[in-house]
C-alpha positions, 0 to 999 in steps of 0.5 A: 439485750444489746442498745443497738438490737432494742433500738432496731427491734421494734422495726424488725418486729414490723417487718415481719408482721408487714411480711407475715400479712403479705399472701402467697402470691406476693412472693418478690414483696415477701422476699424483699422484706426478708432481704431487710429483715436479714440485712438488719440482723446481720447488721446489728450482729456486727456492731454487737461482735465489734463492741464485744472486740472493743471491750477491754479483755479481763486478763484471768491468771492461768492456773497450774497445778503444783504437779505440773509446776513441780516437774517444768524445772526438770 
């Protein structure tokens, strides 16, 4: 798990909780929870795609079987 999501889980946790003791008929509050829920979540989904963008990229060497390579000069 990522810093940034185990640092916002705790809250996410709470307003689903908030959300889930809200009734039925309190439907603008639940859709405003679930307006923050998402937007929390997607937030923390871009920072984890822009870390994983930022990491140096592990350059792996390409393999060719000795078949291929054997007919590339022709």
């Amino acid at each position: 798990m990522s810093y940034i999501r185990e640092q916002n889980n705790p809250l996410i946790q709470q307003l689903l909780q908030e959300h889930d003791r809200l009734g039925v008929d309190k439907q603008t509050e639940r859709q405003a929870l679930q307006r923050r829920i998402l937007f929390l979540m997607t937030t923390i989904k871009m920072h984890e795609l822009e870390d994983e963008r930022n990491q140096p990229v592990k350059k792996t060497r390409e393999k060719t079987s000795l078949w291929s390579s054997s007919f590339a000069s022709v």
